[in-house]
N, C-alpha and C positions, 0 to 999 in steps of 0.2 A: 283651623279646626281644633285647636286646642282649647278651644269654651267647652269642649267634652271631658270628661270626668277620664284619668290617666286607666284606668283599669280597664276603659269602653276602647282608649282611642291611644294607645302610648306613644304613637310613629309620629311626632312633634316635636315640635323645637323645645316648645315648654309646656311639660305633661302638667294637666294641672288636678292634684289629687281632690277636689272638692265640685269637678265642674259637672255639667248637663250630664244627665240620661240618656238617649236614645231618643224617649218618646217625648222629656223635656224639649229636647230640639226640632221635632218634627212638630210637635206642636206650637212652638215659636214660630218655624217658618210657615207652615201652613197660614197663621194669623199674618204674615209680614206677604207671604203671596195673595192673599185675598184682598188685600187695598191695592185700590186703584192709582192710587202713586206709586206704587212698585216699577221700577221699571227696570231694575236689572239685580243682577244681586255678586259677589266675587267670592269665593271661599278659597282659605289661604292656610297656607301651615299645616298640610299635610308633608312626610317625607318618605317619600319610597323608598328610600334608601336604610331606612329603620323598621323596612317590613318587608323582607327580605324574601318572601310569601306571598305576598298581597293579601293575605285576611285581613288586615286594616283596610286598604283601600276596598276590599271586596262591603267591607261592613259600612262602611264610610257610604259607595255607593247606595247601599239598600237602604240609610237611612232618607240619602237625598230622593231616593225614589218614592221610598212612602211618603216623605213631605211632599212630593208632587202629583201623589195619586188622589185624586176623587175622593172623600170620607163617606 
């Protein structure tokens, strides 16, 4: 998960100050769910242990939600 922009998603191995938006990514995957070659998908580099809260993972969640909700 670190293709997100460090300010959105900092709990990573390597926060990357220039990457995705929120809706940048929901709209990637949206486009990458809707082909029929899709057929699995893996998201990696989150770390819980640098969110000592879960806001990141809670937000991490709700984006992978909207990318899989209905438009």
């Amino acid at each position: 998960m670190d293709v997100l922009d460090r300010t959105l998603l900092p709990a990573v191995d390597s926060p990357n100050p220039n990457g995705l938006q929120a809706d940048d990514l929901v709209d990637a995957l949206r486009t990458l769910f809707a082909s029929p070659r899709a057929t699995g998908i893996e998201f990696t580099i989150y770390d819980p242990d640098l969110d000592p809260t879960g806001t990141y993972g809670d937000r991490l969640a709700g984006i992978l939600v909207d990318a899989l909700s209905p438009t």
